[in-house]
C-alpha positions in Angstrom: 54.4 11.0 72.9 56.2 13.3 70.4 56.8 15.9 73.2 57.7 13.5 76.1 60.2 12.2 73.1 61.4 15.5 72.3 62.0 16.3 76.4 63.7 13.3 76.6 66.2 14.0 74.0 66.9 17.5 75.1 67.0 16.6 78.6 70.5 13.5 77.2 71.8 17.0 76.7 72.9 17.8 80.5 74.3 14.0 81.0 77.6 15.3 79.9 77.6 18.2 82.5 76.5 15.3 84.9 78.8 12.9 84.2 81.5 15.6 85.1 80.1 16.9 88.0 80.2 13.0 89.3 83.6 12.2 88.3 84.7 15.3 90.0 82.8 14.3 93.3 83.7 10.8 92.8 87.3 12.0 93.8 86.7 14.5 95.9 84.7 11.7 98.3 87.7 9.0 97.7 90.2 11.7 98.5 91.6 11.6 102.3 90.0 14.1 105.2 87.2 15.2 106.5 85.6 15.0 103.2 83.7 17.5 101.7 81.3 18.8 104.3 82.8 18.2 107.5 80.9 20.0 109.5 77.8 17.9 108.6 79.5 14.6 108.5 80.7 15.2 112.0 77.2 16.4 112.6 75.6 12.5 111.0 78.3 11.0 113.1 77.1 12.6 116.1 73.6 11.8 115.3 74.4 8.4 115.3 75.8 8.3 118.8 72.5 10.6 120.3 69.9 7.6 119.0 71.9 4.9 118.7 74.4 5.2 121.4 76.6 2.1 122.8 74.7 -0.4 125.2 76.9 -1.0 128.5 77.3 -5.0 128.3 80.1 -5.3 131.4 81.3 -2.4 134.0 84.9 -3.1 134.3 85.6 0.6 135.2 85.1 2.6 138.3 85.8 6.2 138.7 86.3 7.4 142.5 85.6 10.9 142.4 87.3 13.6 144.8 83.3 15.3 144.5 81.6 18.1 146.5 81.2 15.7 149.2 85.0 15.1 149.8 86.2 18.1 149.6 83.3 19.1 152.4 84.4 16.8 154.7 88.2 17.0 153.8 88.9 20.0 153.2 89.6 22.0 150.0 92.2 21.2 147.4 95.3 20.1 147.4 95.0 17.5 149.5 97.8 16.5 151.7 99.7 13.0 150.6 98.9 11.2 153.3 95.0 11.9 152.6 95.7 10.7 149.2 97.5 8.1 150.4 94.7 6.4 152.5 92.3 6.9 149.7 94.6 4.6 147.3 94.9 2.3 150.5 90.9 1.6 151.2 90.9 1.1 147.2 93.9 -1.2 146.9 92.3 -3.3 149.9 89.4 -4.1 147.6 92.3 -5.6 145.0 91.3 -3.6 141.9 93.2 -4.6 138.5 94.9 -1.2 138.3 94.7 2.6 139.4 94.6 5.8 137.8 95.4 8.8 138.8 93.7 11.1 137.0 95.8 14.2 138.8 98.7 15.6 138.2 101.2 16.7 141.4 104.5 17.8 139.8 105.6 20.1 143.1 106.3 18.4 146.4 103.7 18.8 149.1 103.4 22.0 150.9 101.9 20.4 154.2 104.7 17.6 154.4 106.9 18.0 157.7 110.0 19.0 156.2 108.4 21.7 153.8 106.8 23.4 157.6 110.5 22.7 158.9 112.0 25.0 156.4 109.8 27.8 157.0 110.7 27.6 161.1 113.7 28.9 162.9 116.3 26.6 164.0 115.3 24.9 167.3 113.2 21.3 168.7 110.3 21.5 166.7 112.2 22.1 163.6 114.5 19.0 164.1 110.8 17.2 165.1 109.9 18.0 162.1 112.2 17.4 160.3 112.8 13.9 161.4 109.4 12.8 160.1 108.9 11.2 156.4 108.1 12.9 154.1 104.5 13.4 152.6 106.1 12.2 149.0 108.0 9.4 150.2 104.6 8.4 152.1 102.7 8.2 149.2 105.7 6.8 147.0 105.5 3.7 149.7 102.0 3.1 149.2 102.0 3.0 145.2 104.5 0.7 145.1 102.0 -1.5 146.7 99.5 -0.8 144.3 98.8 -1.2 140.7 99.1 2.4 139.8 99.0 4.3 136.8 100.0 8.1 136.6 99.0 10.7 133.9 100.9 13.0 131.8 99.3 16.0 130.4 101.0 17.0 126.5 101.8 20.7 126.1 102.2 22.5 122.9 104.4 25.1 124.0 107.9 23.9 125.5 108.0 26.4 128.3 104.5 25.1 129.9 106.1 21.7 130.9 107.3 20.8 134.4 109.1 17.9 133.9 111.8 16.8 131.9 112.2 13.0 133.6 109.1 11.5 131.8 109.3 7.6 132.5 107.2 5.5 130.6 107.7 2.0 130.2 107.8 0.3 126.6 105.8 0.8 123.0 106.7 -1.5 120.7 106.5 -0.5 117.2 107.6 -2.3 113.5 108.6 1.4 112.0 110.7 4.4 113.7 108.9 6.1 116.1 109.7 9.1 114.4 107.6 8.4 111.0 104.6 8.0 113.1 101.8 10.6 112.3 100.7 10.9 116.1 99.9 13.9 118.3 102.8 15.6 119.4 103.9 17.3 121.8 106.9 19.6 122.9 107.1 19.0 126.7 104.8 17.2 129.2 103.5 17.8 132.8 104.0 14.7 135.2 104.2 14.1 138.3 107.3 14.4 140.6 110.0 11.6 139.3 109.6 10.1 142.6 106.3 9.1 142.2 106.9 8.2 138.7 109.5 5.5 140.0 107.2 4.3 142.4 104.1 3.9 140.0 103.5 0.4 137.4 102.8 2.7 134.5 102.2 6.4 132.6 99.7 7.5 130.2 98.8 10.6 128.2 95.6 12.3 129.5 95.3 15.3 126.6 92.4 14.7 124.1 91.9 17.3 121.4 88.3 19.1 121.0 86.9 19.1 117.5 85.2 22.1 117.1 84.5 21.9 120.7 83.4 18.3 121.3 85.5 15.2 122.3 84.8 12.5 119.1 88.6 11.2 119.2 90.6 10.5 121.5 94.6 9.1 120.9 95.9 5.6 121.7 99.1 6.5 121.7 101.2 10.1 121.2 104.2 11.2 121.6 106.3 13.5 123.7 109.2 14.9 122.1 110.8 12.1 120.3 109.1 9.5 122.8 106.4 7.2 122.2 103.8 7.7 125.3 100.6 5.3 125.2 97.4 6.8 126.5 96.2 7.1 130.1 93.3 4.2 128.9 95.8 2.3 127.3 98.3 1.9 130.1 95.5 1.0 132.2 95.0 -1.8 130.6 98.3 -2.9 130.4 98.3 -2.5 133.8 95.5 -4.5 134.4 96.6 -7.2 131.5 100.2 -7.5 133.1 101.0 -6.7 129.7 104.9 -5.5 129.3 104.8 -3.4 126.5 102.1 -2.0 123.9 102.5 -3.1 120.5 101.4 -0.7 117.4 101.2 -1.7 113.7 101.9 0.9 111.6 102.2 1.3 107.5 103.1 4.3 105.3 99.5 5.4 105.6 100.1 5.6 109.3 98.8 3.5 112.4 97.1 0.3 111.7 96.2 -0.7 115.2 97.6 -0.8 119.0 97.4 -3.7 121.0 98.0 -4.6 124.4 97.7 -8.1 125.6 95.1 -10.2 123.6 93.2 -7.0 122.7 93.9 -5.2 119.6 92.5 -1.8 118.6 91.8 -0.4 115.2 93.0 3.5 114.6 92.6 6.3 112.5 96.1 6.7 110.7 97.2 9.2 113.4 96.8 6.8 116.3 93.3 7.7 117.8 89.7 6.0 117.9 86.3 7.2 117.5 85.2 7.2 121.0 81.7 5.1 121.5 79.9 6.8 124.0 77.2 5.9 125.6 74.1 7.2 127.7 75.3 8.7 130.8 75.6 6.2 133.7 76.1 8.0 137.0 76.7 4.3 138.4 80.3 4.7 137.4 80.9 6.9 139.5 81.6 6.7 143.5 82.5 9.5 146.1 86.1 9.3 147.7 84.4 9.9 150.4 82.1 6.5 150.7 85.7 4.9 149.9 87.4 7.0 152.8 84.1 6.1 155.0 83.9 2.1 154.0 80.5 2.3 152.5 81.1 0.6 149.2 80.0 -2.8 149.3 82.7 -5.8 149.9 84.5 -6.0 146.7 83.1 -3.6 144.6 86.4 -2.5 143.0 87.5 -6.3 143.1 89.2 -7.1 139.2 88.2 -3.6 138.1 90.1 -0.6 136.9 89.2 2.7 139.0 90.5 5.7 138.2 90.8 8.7 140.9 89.4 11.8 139.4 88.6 15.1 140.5 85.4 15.9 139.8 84.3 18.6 142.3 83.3 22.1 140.7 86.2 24.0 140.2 88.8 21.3 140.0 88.3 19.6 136.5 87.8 20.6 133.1 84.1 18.9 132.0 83.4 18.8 128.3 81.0 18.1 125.9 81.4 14.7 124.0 79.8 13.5 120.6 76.7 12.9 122.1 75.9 16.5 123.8 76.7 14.9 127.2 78.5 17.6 129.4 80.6 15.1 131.4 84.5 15.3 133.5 87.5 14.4 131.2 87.7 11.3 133.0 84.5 10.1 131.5 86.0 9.5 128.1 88.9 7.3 129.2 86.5 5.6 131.3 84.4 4.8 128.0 87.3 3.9 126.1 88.0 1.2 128.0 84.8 0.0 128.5 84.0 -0.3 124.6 87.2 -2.1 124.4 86.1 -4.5 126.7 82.6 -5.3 125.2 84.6 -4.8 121.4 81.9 -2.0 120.5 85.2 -0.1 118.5 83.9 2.6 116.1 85.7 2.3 112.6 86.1 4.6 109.9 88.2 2.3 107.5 90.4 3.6 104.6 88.5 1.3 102.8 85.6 3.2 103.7 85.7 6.2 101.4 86.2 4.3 98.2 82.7 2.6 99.1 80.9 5.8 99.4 82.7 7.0 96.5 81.7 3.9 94.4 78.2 3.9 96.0 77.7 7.9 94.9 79.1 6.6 91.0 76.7 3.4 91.2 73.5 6.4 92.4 74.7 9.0 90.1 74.9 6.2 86.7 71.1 5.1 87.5 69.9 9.0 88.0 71.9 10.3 84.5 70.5 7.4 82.8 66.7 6.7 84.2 65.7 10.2 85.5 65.1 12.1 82.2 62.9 9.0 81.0 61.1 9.4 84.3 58.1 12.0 85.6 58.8 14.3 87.6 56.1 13.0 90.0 57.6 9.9 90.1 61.4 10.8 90.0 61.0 13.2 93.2 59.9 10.2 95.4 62.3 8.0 94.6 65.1 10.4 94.9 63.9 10.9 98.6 63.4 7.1 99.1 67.2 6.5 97.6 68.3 9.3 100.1 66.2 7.5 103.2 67.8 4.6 102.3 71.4 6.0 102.2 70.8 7.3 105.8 69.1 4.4 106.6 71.7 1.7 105.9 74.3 4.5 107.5 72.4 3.9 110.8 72.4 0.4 110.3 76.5 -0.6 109.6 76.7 1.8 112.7 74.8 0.0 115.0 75.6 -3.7 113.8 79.5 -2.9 112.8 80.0 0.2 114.1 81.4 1.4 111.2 80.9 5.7 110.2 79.7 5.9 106.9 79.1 9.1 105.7 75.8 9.1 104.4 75.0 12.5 103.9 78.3 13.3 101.9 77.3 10.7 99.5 73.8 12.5 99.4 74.5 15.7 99.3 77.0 14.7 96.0 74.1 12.9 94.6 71.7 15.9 95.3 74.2 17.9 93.2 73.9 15.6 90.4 70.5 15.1 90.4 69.7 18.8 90.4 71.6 19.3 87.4 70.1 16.9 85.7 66.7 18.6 86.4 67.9 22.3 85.9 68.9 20.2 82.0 65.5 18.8 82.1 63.6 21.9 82.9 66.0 24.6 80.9 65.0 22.1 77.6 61.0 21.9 78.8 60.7 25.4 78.8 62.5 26.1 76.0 60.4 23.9 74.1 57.5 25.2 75.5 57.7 28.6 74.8 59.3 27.6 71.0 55.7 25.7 70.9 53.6 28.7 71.9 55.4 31.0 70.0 54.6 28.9 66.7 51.6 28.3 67.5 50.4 31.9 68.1 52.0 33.1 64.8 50.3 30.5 63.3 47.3 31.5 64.4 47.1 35.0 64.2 48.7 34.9 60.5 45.6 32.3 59.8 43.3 35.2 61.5 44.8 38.5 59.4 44.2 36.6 56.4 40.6 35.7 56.8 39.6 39.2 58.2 38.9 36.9 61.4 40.4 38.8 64.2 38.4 42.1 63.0 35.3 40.4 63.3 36.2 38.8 66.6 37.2 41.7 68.1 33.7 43.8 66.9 31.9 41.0 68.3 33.3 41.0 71.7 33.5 44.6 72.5 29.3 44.6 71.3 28.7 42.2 73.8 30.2 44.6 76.5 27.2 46.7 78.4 27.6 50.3 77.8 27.4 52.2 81.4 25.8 54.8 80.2 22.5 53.2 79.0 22.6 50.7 81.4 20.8 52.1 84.0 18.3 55.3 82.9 17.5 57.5 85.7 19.2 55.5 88.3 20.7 58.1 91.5 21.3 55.5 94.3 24.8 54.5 92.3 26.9 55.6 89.2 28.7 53.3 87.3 31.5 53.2 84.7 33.7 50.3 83.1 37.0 50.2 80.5 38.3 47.0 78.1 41.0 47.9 75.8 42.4 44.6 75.0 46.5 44.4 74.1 45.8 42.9 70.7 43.5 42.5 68.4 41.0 40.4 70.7 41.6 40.2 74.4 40.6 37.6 77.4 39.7 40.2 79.8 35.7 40.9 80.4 33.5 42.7 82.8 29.6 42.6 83.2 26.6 44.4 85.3 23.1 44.1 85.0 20.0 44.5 87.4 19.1 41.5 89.2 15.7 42.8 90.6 15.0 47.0 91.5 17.5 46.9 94.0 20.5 45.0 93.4 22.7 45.5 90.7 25.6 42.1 89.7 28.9 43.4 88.8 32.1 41.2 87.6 35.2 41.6 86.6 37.1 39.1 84.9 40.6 37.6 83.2 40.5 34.2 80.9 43.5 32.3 81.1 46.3 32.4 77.6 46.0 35.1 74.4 44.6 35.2 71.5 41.4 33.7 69.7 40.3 31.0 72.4 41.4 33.2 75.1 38.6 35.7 73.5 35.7 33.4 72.7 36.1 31.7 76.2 35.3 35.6 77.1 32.1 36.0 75.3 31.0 32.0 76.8 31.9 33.0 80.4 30.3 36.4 80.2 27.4 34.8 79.0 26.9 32.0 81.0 27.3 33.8 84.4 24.9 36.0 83.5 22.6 33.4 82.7 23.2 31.5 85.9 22.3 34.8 87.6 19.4 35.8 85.7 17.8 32.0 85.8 18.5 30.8 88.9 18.6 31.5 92.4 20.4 35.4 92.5 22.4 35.5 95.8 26.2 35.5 95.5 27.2 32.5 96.8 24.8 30.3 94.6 25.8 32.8 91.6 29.2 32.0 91.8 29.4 28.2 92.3 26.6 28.0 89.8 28.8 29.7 86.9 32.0 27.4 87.9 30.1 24.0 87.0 28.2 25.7 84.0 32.1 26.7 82.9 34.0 23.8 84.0 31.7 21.6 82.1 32.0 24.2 78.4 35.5 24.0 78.7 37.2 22.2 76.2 40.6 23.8 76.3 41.2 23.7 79.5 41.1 27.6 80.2 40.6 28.8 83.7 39.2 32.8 84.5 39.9 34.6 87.8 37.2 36.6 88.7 35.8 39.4 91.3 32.2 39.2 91.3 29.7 41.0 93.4 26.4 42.3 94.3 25.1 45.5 95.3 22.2 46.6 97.7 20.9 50.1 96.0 18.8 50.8 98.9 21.1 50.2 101.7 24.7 50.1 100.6 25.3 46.3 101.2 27.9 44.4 98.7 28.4 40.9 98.8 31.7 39.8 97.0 33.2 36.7 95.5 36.5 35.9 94.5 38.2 33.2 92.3 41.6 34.0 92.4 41.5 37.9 91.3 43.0 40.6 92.6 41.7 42.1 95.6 39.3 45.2 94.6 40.0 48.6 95.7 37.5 50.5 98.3 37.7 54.5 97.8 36.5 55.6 100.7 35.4 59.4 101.2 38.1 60.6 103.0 40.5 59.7 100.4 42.1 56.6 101.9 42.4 52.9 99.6 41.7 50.1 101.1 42.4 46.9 99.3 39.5 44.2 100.4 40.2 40.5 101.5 41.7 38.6 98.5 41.1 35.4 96.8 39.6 33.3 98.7 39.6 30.5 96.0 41.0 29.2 92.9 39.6 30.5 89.6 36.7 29.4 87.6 37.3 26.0 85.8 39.8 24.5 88.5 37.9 22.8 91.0 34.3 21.8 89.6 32.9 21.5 93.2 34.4 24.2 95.1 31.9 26.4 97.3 32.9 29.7 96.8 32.7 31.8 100.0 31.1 35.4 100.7 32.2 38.5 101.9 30.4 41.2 103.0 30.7 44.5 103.2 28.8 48.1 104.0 29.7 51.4 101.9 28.9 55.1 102.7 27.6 57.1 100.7 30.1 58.6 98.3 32.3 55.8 98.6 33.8 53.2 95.4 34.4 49.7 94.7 37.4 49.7 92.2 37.9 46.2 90.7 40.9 45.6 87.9 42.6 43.7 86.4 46.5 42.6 86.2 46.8 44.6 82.8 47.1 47.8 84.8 49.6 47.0 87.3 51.7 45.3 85.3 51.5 47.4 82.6 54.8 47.9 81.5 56.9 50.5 79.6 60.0 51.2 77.0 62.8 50.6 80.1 60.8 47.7 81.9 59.4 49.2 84.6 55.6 47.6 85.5 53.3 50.7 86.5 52.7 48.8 90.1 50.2 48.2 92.6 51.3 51.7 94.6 51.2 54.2 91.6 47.7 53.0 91.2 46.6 53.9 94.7 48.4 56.6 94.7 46.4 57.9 91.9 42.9 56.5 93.1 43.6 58.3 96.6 43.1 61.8 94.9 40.0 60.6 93.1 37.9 59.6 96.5 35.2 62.8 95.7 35.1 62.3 91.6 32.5 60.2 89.6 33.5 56.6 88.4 33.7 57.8 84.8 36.3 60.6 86.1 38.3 57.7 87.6 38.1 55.2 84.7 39.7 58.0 82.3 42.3 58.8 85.2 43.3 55.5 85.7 43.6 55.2 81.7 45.1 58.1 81.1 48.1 57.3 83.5 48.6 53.9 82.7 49.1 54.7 78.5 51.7 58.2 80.6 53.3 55.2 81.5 53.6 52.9 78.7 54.9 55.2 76.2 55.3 53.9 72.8 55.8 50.3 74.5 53.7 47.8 73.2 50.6 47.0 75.4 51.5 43.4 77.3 48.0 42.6 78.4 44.4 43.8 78.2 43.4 47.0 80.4 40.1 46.3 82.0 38.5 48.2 85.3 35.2 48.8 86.5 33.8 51.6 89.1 31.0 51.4 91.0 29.9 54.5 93.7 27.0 54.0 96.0 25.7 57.6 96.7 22.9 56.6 99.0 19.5 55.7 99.5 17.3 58.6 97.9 
């Protein structure tokens, strides 16, 4: 309790720092823009619209597409008027609410009579010619028959425009047109001002790409100082019999456009979010059924069609939110539909003080209940407060379509909540380490004053075999083994004895922590492995799990060893290894090459009570070595920092292949205290060399 206490305390520390960090994100969410990831709010937005996209409730457009098909049977591109002509004939005959011409023809036609009389010499079919209508005036006839809507294409650059007489009938607004934060444009391309008289109406057909996808699309622009609605817009108003658009419009910028009884919320500058929806190839019909009366009897009867070219070649397809690669048309076609069935996509003003609000409310409860939580507990419920944030995100879209921007407000709160942790943890381990330290000094002082450590350390290194009376007149192997601990008394050990007249058990281990219980945990599990393989059943496996419950159960501190343990076959050259979470030993083989065996294939003694250790099994030559150490070696480490490494070691070993394991115990000594210096040893030295030299 005093320590969680403690933690606690220490951890009130980083609030502060938190508190900052919120207030400062606090505003940068409420602040106007993209916000402050835009490429992965656009990104959740887009998400959105791929799993939830909009359901088609009515069908109230129809795009007549100039496809492959058409242009087969009629012939490429440009079309002559008169061809365009009967198209908007057969559709008119069907009564449609209004037309769009999604094409834009700003020169006269090249095919018309007069245009073929101007490039003849003077004589009677000239003056034929020339005494038939033109193909302009043909067409101009048969729009003002029909409900038709013309499009305008916006050009940034003055000199790419065609046409200065832009006619476009009336936009109503309640502040100067001028004021109005709407896309702009220099000059337009139009059509020829003769079929802009003839025609009921002229939208803008230029939507701008965010970072390559169409996600908004304008209402309303504006072309030089004149107001021009969009291409969707004035179809409506065609179709409405609407006179004029009306906008509302405050400081901020646009409220909303209306035409008729519809009204339709905007962004400040005049556009929507566009509310896509799965692709629907029923939209779309060839010119050609049209030209060839196919469609069914009043199949464009009270709808809006649209005339689009869609054949390769001839439009400009691009991606929308969704990923769909679809014509330009598509998105004025699903404008209007949306506003039809009211699905409108809103991203209020009001919108970004509620995240901004929602991120202070999350960012109050994790400053003030997360460092009185575990971190068990605290990591859960962090991921199920971001689940939910994405969660009701998906919801408000699909019941109110409104954009919330979920993963700005949990990024923010990620920030916050990982500094509250990096508080929480920077205090733990200070704490912890302050702990240790006072603890060790206390002990060892208590030690040097009782003569304790002396006696300790005596009575570990006698309970060490000594290689060279371990095995009189033994020539099948050689064997040689090191302990020098860092202080005092260490927490490394190693062990070998005979289990019968052939096989010889070898170990080599490292006990968890420092000091005192580091050292008598030593001596127990030195002890009781050999006991388990002296008593009991002697092969490896049975060896090894045997001394992990004898261990786990004598283990009152809680210490842990890793260990390599093995057994070796005299008369044939056969080892059989285990090991608990050890470094991998060292073969010397006689060609002078290293090879380190298969690591751990476990945890270390004391973790897991019931773990069955596995066996690996490997055959020597003659002359070759097992080398097993441990971590004191490679990461011994000298004066300037530098840890004596894994590849100085096998370095070293390579050029000892043909040498005696008491040769490369003193090598491997010798080179490890050329490396210290006069540093101060950070961890006991241990190793342990065993050569098979064959069966006699």
């Amino acid at each position: 309790m005093r320590t969680r206490a403690l933690g606690g305390i220490r951890a009130g520390q980083g609030r502060p720092l938190a508190l900052v960090l919120a207030c400062l994100l606090a505003a940068a969410l409420a602040a106007g823009g993209d916000g402050l990831l835009p490429q992965l709010r656009l990104a959740l937005f887009n998400a959105y619209q791929i799993y939830l996209p909009r359901q088609r409730v009515s069908g109230p457009v129809q795009i007549i597409a100039i496809d492959e098909a058409s242009l087969k049977e009629f012939g490429q591109w440009p079309w002559p008027r008169t061809r365009l002509t009967e198209l908007i004939e057969h559709i008119n005959a069907q009564r449609p609410l209004a037309i769009g011409l999604d094409i834009l023809m700003p020169e006269p036609d090249t095919t018309s009579p007069e245009a073929l009389a101007a490039r003849l010499s003077p004589g009677p079919l000239r003056d034929s010619l020339a005494a038939l209508p033109a193909y302009d005036d043909v067409l101009a006839a048969a729009m003002r028959r029909a409900p038709i809507v013309l499009g305008a294409a916006g050009f940034a650059h003055p000199e790419a425009g065609t046409s200065d007489a832009l006619r476009v009938w009336p936009v109503h607004v309640n502040l100067p047109a001028a004021s109005l934060k709407v896309m702009r444009f220099p000059q337009a391309m139009s059509s020829l001002p003769l079929l802009q008289a003839a025609s009921k109406g002229q939208g803008l057909l230029s939507v701008e790409l965010e970072r390559g996808l169409v996600r908004r699309a304008p209402l309303v622009g504006a072309i030089g100082d004149t107001l021009v609605p969009a291409f969707s817009m004035e179809l409506l108003r065609v179709a409405t019999g609407s006179s004029a658009l009306e906008i509302e419009a405050g400081e901020d910028g646009v409220h909303s456009v209306s035409v008729g009884d519809l009204r339709v919320p905007t962004t400040p500058d005049g556009a929507v979010w566009v509310n896509f929806s799965a692709p629907a190839m029923d939209r779309y019909a060839s010119a050609l059924d049209v030209m060839r009366g196919r469609l069914a009897p009043g199949a464009l009867q009270d709808k809006i069609v649209i005339v689009a070219m869609t054949g390769l070649g001839l439009t400009d397809y691009k991606t929308n939110a969704r990923g769909d690669f679809m014509p330009g048309v598509d998105t004025h076609a699903q404008m209007i539909e949306s506003f039809f069935d009211g699905a409108f996509l809103r991203r209020p003003a009001w919108m970004r003080w509620a995240e901004a609000s929602l991120f202070g409310a999350c960012s109050l409860l994790l400053v003030w209940f997360l460092p009185r939580l575990r971190l068990l507990v605290s990591v859960p419920l962090c991921g199920a407060l971001a689940l939910g944030l994405f969660g009701g995100g998906a919801l408000v879209f699909a019941r109110a379509g409104l954009l919330f921007d979920a993963a700005g407000v949990v990024c923010a709160i990620g920030v916050v909540g990982l500094s509250m942790l990096a508080s929480m943890l920077t205090a733990a381990v200070r704490d912890r380490k302050h702990s240790e330290r006072a603890l060790q000094m206390a002990r060892v002082s208590a030690a040097k004053v009782a003569g304790e450590l002396g006696a300790a350390r005596r009575i570990q290194m006698a309970t060490l075999p000594q290689a060279a009376l371990a095995f009189p007149g033994e020539r099948r192997f050689s064997l040689d083994a090191l302990l020098e601990p860092a202080r005092e008394v260490g927490g490394d050990l190693y062990d070998f004895f005979m289990l019968d007249q052939d096989r010889v058990f070898f170990m080599v281990g490292d006990v968890s922590g420092k000091g005192l219980p580091a050292s008598l945990f030593m001596v127990v599990a030195k002890a009781l492995s050999k006991s388990v393989a002296l008593r009991g059943p002697s092969e490896m496996a049975a060896i090894m799990n045997g001394a992990n419950r004898e261990l786990t159960r004598e283990n009152p501190e809680m210490l842990f060893v890793t260990s390599v343990a093995g057994i070796l076959d005299a008369s044939n050259g056969q080892v059989f290894l285990c090991n608990a979470g050890h470094d991998a030993p060292r073969r010397l083989t006689v060609d002078g090459r290293v090879e380190h065996l298969h690591a751990a294939d476990g945890p270390p003694l004391c973790v897991l009570e019931d773990f069955e250790y596995p066996v690996r099994h490997y055959q020597l030559q003659a002359g070759e070595c097992l080398c097993l150490t441990t971590d004191g070696i490679n990461e011994a480490m000298n004066e300037a920092g530098d840890l004596y490494g894994n590849a100085r070691l096998d370095r070293l070993l390579a050029g000892l292949s043909a040498t005696t394991p008491a040769a490369v115990v003193r090598a491997v000594r010798d080179d490890v205290r050329l490396h210290v210096g006069q540093a101060e040893p950070s961890d006991d030295l241990t190793l342990l060399v065993l050569r098979w030299d064959g069966a006699p």
